[in-house]
C-alpha positions in Angstrom: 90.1 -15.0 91.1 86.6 -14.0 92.5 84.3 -16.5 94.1 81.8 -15.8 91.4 84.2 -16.4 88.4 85.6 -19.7 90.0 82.5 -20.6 90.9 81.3 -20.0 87.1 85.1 -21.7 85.7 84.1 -25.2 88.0 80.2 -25.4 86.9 81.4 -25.4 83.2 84.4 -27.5 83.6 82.1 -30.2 85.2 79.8 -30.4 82.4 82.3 -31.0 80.0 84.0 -33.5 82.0 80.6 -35.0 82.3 79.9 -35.0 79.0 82.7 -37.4 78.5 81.5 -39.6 80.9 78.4 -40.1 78.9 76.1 -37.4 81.6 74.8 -34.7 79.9 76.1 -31.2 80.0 73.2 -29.4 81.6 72.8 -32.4 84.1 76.4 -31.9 85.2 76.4 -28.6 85.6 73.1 -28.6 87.7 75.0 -30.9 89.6 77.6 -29.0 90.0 76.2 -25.7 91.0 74.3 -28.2 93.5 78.0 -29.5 94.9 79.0 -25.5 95.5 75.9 -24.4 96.6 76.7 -24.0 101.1 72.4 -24.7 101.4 70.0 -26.8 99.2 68.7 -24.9 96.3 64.8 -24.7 94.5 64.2 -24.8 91.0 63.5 -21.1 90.8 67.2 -20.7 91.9 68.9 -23.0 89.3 67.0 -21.8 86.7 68.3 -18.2 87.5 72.0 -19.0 88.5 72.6 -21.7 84.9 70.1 -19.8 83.0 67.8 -22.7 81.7 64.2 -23.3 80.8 62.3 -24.8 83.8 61.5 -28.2 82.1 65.4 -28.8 81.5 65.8 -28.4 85.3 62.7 -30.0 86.1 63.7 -33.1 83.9 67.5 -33.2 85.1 66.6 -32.8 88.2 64.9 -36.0 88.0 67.5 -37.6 86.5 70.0 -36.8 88.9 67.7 -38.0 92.0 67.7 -41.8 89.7 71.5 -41.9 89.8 71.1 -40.7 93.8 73.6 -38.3 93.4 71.2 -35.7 94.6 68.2 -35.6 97.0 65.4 -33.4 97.7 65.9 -31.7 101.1 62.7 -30.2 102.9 62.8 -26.9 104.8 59.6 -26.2 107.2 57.5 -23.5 106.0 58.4 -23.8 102.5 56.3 -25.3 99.8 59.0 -25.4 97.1 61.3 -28.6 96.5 64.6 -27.8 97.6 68.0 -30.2 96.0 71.2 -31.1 97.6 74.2 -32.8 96.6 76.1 -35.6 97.6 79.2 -33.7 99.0 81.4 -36.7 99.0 83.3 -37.3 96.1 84.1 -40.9 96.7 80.3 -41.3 96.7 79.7 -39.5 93.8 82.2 -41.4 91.8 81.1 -44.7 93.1 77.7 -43.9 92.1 78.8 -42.7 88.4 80.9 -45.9 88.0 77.5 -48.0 89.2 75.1 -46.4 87.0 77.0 -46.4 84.0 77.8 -50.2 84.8 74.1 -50.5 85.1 72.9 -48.8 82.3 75.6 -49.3 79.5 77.7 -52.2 80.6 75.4 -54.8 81.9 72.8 -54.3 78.7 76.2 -55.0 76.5 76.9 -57.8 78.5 73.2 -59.7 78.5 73.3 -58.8 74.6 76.7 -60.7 73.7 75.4 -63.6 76.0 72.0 -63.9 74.7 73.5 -63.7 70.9 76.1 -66.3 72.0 73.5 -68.4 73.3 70.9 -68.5 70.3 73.1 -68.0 67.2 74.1 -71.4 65.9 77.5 -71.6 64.5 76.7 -73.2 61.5 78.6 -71.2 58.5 81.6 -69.6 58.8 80.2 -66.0 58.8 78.2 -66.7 62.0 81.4 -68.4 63.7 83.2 -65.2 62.9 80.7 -62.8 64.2 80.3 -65.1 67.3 84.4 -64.8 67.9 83.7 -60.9 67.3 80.6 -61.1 69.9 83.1 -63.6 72.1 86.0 -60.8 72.4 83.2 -57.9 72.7 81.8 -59.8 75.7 85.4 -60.3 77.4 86.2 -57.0 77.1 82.8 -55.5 78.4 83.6 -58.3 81.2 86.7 -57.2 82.1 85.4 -53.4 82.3 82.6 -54.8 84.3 84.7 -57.0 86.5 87.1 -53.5 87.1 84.6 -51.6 88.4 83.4 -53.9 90.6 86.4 -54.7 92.0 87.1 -50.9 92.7 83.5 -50.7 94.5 84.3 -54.0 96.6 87.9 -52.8 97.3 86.1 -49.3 98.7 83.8 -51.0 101.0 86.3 -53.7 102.5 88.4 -50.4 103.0 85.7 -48.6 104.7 84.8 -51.5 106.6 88.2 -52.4 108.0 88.5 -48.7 109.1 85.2 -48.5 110.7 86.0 -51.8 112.9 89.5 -50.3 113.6 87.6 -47.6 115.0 85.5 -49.5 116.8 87.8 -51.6 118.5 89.6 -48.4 119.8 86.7 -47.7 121.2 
């Protein structure tokens, strides 16, 4: 297989991998081609290399830089934006797992709480759409509790082998 042809195989198979992480297509595969690219890249380029309309990039771009899992790089002399990647996997799925936490499972969360909190159980079709709401919120809980487990489990590890290597030193 050709460098060209892989290359093309991995940007596509990322954005429909994203897509079923709830990131959309285009975003993932800017992304992507961002991950593979050996220097940072301008708008101009990405719009060439994935063959999009400049706003898509433009807005993608920007949406990408929210979930930090790219940055804008500056190169002297130049007066075009230039984008790099997070090259660090771990990172990159950290981030993912936060900002979907963030943005889908902490609004679920605040909802089933604040219903649980204000709707009175006074018939029996608001006590069974308060158990419903009660199981929705330990569920969502759980998933929340998961993730964040995972993320505090990474940084203990991380910081246990950084004082290691300290103390070696």
């Amino acid at each position: 297989m050709e460098l060209q042809e892989a290359k093309e195989k991995f940007i596509h198979t990322w954005g429909t991998l994203a897509t079923q992480w709830g990131i959309n297509r285009t975003m993932s595969q800017i992304h992507a081609l961002l991950l593979l690219s050996p220097s940072a890249l301008n708008a101009d380029q990405i719009m060439a290399e994935l063959q999009i309309s400049r706003g898509n990039v433009n807005m993608n771009l920007r949406e990408l830089m929210s979930w930090n899992l790219i940055f804008k790089q500056l190169i002297p002399g130049e007066r075009k934006e230039y984008f790099v990647a997070e090259k660090d996997i771990w990172k990159v799925a950290r981030q993912i797992a936060k900002e979907r936490r963030r943005r889908e499972i902490e609004p679920i969360i605040n909802t089933m709480e604040e219903i649980k909190s204000e709707l009175a159980p006074d018939t029996q079709e608001k006590k069974e759409m308060l158990k419903i709401i009660e199981d929705i919120g330990k569920v969502t809980q759980f998933a929340n509790d998961t993730i964040e487990s995972v993320l505090k489990a990474e940084e203990s590890w991380l910081l246990s082998n950084f004082l290691k290597i300290f103390k070696e030193h």
